[in-house]
C-alpha positions in Angstrom: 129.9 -5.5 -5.4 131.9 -2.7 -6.5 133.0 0.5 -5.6 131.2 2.3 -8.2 128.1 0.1 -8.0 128.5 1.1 -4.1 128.6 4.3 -4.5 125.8 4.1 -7.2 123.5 2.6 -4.7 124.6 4.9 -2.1 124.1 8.2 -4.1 120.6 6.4 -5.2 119.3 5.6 -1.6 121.4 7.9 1.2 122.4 6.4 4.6 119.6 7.2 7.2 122.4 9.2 9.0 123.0 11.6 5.9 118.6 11.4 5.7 118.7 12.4 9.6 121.2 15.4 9.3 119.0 16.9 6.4 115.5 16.0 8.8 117.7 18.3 11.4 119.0 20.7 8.9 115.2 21.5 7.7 113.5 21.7 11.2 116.8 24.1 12.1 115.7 26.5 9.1 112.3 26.0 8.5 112.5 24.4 5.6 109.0 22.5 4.9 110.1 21.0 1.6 113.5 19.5 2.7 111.6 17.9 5.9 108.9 16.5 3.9 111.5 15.1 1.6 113.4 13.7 4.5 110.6 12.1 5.6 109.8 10.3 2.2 113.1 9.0 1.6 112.6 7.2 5.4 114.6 9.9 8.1 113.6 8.6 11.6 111.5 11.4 12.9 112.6 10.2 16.6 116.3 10.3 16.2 118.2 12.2 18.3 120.3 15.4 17.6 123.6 16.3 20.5 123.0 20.2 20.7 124.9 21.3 23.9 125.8 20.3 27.1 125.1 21.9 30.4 126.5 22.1 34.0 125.9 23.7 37.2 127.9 23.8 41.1 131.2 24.4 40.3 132.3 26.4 43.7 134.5 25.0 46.8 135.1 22.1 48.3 132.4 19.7 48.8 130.2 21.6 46.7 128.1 18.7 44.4 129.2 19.5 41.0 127.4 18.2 37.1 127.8 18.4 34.0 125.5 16.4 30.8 124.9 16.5 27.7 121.5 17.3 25.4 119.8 15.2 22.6 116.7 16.8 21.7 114.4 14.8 18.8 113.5 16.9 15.5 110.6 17.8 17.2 111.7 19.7 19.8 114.3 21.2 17.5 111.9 22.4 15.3 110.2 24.5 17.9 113.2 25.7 19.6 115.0 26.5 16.4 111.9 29.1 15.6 112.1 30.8 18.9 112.4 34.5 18.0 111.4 33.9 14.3 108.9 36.4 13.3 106.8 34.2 11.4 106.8 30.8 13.1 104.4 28.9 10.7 106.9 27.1 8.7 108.1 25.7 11.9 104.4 24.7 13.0 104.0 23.1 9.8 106.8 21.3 10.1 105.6 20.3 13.4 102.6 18.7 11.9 104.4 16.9 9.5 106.0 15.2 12.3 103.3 14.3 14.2 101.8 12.9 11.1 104.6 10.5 10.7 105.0 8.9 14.1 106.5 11.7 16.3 106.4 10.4 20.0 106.3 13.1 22.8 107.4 10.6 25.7 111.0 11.4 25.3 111.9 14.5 23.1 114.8 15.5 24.9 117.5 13.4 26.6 121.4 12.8 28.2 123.4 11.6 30.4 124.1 13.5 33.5 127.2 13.2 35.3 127.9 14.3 39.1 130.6 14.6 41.7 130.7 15.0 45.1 133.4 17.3 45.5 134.4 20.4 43.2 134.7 19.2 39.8 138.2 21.6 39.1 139.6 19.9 42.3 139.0 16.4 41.5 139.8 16.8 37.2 140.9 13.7 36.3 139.1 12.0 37.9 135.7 9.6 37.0 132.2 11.0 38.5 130.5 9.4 41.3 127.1 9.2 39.5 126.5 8.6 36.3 122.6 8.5 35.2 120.6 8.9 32.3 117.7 11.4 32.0 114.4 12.2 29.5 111.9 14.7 29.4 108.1 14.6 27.9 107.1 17.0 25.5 104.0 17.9 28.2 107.1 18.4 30.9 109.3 20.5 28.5 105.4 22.7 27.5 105.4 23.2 31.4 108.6 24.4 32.5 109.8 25.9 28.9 112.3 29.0 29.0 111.1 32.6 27.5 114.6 33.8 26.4 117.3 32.1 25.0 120.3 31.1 27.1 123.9 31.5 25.8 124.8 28.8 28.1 122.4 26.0 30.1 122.7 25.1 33.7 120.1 22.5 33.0 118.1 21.1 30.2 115.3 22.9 30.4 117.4 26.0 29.6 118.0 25.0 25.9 114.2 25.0 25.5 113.3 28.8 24.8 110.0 28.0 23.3 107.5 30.6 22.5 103.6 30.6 24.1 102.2 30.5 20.9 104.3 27.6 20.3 103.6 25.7 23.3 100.2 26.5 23.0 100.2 25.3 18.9 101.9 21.8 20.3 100.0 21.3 23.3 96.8 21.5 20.9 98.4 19.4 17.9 99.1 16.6 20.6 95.8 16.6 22.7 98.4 17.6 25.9 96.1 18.0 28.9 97.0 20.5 32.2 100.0 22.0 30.9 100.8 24.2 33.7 101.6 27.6 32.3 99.3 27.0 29.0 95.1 27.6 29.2 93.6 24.0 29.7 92.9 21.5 27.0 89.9 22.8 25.8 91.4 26.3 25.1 94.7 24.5 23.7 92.8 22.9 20.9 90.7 25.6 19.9 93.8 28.0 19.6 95.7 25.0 17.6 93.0 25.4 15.6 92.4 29.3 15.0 95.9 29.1 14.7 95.8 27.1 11.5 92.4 28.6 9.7 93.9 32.4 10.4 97.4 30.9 8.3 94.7 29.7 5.8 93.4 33.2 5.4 96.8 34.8 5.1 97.8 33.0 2.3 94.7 33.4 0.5 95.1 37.0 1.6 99.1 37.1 0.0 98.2 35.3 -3.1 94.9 37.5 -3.8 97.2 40.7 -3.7 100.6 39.4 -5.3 98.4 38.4 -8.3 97.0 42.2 -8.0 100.3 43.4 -8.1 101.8 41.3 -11.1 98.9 42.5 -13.7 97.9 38.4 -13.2 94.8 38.7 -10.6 93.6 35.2 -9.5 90.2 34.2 -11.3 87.1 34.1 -9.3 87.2 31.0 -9.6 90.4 30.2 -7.7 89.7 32.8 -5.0 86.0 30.8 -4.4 88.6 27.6 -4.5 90.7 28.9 -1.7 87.6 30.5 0.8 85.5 27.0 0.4 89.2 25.4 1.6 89.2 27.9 4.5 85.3 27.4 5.2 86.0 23.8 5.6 88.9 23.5 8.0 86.6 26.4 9.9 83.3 23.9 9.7 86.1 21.3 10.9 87.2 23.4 13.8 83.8 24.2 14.7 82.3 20.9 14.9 85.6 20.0 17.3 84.8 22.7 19.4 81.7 22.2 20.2 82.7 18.3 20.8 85.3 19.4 23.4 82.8 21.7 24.6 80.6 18.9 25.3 83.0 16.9 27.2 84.2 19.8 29.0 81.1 20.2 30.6 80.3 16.7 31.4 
């Protein structure tokens, strides 16, 4: 083969490494469209992104000393990247697209974690005593997640400032049980799913008034379009609810 049929076939199918960066790059801004995209053309929606390291007891002599590094998957980069955002649904949704395509939550962030015995400036040079591996659940990063964001991380759960609405949106998407911090699982789900119906009804809301303000008013006939679409995921939610009501009182 060639290097312009090479090439040819490279620019028609990209590398799953160029497919990954652009999965990252549109969980990073929000970008719905790019993810989906992403998705399609087959990024793995469990690879793993390098986003910082962290360390902690540097002091005197004898004084344990670590440093590591963290891998987060896009799902946890999605939610982390939309900490502080005003408007957080294009991260949710993006959230859901993962799930839909095979997301796992056992292990969504991850390193290696390095340690000495003795203070890390007086032993430079040298190789570390320990050297171990480390991953977190999504349940376990819900539990223990950070409300500001950190400039620099003395651990990993530093890196993940994740808002409560957030939490709360993911612990409901993925059925998480006992989240400590978070309402239970009943609570979880139903706000998962007020969540989603009350971004239903903004939209509507939006498109009703920006066709008001163009001089191009939707018909009735789209506006009964979008309510019947909101009245179902409502019917939906209900009928869940009442469900996990049941087995809640079991």
């Amino acid at each position: 083969m060639n290097i312009f049929k090479k090439l040819k076939r490279i620019i028609k199918k990209p590398s799953e490494v160029v497919l990954n960066q652009l999965l990252f790059s549109g969980c990073k801004n929000g970008d719905v469209e790019l993810v989906q995209r992403a998705i399609e053309l087959g990024a793995d929606v469990n690879a793993t992104k390098k986003v910082g390291r962290y360390s902690d007891g540097i002091g005197g002599r004898n004084n344990p000393s670590w440093q590591g590094t963290i891998r987060v998957t896009p799902l946890l980069y999605a939610a982390t990247s939309a900490f502080g955002r005003k408007n957080e649904a294009p991260a949710k949704e993006i959230i859901r697209l993962l799930a839909e395509n095979g997301a796992r939550t056992d292990q969504v962030i991850s390193g290696k974690e390095e340690y000495w015995e003795d203070d890390i400036w007086e032993i430079s040079g040298y190789p570390p005593d320990k050297v171990k591996p480390y991953a977190q659940s999504l349940a376990s990063v819900l539990g223990r997640h950070a409300r500001k964001k950190h400039q620099m991380y003395n651990s990993p759960n530093d890196y993940c400032a994740i808002s409560d609405s957030m939490a709360i949106y993911m612990a409901g998407l993925f059925d998480i049980p006992n989240v400590k911090g978070l309402p239970d699982r009943l609570k979880n789900k139903e706000a998962y799913l007020n969540d989603s119906t009350a971004a239903q009804r903004e939209e509507r809301e939006e498109r009703v008034a920006q066709g008001v303000a163009t001089g191009k008013p939707l018909t009735a006939a789209e506006v009964i379009k979008l309510r019947n679409e909101e009245g179902r995921k409502r019917l939906e939610a209900n009928k869940l609810r009442l469900k996990l009501r049941q087995e809640h009182t079991r």
